[in-house]
C-alpha positions as CSV (number, residue, x, y, z in Angstrom):
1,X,29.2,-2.9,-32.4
2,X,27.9,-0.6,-29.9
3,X,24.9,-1.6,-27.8
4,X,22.2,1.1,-27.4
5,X,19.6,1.1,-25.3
6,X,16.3,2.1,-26.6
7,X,13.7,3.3,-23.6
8,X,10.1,3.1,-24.3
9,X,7.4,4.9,-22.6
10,X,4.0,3.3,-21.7
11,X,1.4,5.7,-22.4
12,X,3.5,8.8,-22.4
13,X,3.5,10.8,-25.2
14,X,6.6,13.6,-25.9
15,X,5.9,17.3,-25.8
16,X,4.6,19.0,-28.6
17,X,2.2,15.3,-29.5
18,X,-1.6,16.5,-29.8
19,X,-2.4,14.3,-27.4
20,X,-0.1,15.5,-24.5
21,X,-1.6,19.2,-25.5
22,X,-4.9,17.8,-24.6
23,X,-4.6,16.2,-22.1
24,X,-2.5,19.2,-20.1
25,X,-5.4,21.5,-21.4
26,X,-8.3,19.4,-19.3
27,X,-5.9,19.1,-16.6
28,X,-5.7,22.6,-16.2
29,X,-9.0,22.9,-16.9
30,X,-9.5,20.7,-13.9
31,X,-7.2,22.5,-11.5
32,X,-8.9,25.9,-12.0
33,X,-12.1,24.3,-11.6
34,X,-11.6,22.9,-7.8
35,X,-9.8,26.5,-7.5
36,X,-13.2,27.9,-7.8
37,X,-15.3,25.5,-5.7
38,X,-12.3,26.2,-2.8
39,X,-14.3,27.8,-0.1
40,X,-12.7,31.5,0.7
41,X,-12.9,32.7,4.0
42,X,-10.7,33.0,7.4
43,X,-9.6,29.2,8.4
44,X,-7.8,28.6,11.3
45,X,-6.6,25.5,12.9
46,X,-9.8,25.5,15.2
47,X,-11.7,24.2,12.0
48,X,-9.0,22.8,10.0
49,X,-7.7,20.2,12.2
50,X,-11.3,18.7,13.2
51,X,-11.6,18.8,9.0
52,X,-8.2,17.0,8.6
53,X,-8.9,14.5,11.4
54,X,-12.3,13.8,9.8
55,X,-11.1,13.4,6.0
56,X,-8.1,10.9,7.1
57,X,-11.3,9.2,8.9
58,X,-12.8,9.0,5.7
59,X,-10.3,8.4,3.6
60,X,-9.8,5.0,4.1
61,X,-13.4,3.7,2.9
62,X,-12.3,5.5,-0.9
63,X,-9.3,2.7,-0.7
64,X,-6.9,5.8,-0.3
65,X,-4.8,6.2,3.2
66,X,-5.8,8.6,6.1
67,X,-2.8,10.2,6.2
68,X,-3.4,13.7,4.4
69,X,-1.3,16.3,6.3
70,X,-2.4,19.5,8.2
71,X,-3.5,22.5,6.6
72,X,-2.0,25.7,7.9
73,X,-4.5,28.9,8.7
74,X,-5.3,29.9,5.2
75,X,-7.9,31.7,3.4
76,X,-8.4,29.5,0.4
77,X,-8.7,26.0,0.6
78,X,-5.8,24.0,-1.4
79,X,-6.4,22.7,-4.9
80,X,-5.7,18.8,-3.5
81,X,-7.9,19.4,-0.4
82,X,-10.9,20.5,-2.6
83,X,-10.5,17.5,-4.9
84,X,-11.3,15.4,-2.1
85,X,-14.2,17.2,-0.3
86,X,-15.5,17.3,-4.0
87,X,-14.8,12.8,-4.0
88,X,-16.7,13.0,-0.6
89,X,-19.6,15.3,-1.8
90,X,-20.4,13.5,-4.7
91,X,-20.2,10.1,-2.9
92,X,-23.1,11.8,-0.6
93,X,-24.8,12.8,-3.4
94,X,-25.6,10.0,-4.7
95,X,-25.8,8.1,-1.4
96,X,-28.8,10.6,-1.1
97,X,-30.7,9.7,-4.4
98,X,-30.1,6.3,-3.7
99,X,-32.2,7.0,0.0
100,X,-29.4,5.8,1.5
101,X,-28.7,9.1,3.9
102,X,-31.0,11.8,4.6
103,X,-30.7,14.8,3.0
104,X,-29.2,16.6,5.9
105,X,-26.1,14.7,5.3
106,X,-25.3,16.6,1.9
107,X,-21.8,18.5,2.1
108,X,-22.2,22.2,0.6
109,X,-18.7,23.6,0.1
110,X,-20.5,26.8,-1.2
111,X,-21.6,28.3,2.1
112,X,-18.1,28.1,4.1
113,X,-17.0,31.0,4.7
114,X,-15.5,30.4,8.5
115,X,-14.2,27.6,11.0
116,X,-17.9,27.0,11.7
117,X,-18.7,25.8,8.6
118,X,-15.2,23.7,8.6
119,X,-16.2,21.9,11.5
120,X,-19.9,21.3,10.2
121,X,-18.4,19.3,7.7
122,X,-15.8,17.1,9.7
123,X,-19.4,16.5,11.9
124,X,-20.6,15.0,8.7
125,X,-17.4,13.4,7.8
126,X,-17.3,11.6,11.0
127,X,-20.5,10.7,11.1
128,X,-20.0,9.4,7.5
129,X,-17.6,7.4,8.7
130,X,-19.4,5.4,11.0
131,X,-22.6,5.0,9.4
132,X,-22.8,1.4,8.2
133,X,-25.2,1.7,5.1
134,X,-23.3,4.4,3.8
135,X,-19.9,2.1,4.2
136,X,-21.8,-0.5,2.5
137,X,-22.9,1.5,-0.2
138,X,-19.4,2.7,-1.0
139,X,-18.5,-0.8,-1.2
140,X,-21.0,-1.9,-4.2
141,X,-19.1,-2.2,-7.3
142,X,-20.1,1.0,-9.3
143,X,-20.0,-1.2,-12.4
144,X,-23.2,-2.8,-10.9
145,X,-25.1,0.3,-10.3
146,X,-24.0,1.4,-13.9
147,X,-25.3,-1.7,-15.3
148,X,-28.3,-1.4,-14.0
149,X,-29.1,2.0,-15.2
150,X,-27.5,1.0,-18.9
151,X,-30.3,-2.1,-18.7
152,X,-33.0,0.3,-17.8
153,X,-32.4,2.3,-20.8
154,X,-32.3,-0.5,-23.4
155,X,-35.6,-1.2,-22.0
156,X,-36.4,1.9,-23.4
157,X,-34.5,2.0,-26.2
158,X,-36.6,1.1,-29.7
159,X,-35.2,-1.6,-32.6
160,X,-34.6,-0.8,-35.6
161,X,-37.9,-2.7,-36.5
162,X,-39.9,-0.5,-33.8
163,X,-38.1,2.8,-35.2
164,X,-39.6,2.2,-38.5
165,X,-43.2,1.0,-38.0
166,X,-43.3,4.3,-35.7
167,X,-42.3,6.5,-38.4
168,X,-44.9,4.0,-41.0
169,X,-47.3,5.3,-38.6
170,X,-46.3,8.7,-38.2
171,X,-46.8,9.6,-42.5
């Protein structure tokens, strides 16, 4: 008898599965959306290296390592670099609507057109990096902030009982 060996794969599905179709789709989907939020403009080291030196800064207090390479002089952004300005601007963003930064602090990838703009945004990185209540901030569980927003709407949110002595009152 001849022993086969049978190879299972953990949440892999073959080609041609809907699932697999899917999920390629929305990563695609993905792709071409940091594509369009890539700033476009003339980048040179001048500005990329103080962003690069910045991000790895950064990158450390998202428990992922500091060690993203330089980015040649370019006129488009790449795909991976955008992802993670996009992890850092939302971070800020809600840092801000929690009043935990100022509102100067926001990151806009929209208006970067030049170096300039490249190294106004490793300023912010770097002083991101440093600022203690935004470090802190980072490290609350986001379960707990979730939590606390799911409790505030089932305070809002009627029983069944509620529901229909509202609608009683209603006819």
């Amino acid at each position: 008898m001849e022993d086969k060996m049978i190879m299972i794969g953990v949440g892999a599905r073959p080609e041609g599965e809907p699932m697999f179709e899917d999920l390629g789709m929305a990563e695609e989907a993905d792709a071409e959306m940091f594509e369009a939020m890539a700033p476009r403009g003339n980048f040179t080291s001048r500005g990329l290296d103080p962003l690069v030196r910045s991000t790895n800064k950064l990158l450390p207090l998202f428990d992922q390592t500091g060690d993203y390479p330089s980015v040649e002089d370019t006129e488009v952004l790449p795909t991976d670099f955008v992802r993670i300005l996009a992890m850092f601007q939302a971070a800020v963003e809600d840092a801000i609507s929690e009043d935990v930064l100022r509102e100067e602090m926001r990151i806009d990838l929209d208006g970067v057109i030049d170096d300039t703009g490249l190294m106004t945004i490793a300023g912010k990185l770097d002083m991101l990096s440093k600022d203690r209540e935004f470090k802190k901030f980072l490290k609350e569980p986001m379960e707990e902030q979730a939590m606390e927003e799911e409790g505030e709407m089932e305070e809002e949110a009627m029983t069944d009982d509620e529901m229909d002595s509202l609608m009683m009152e209603r006819m």
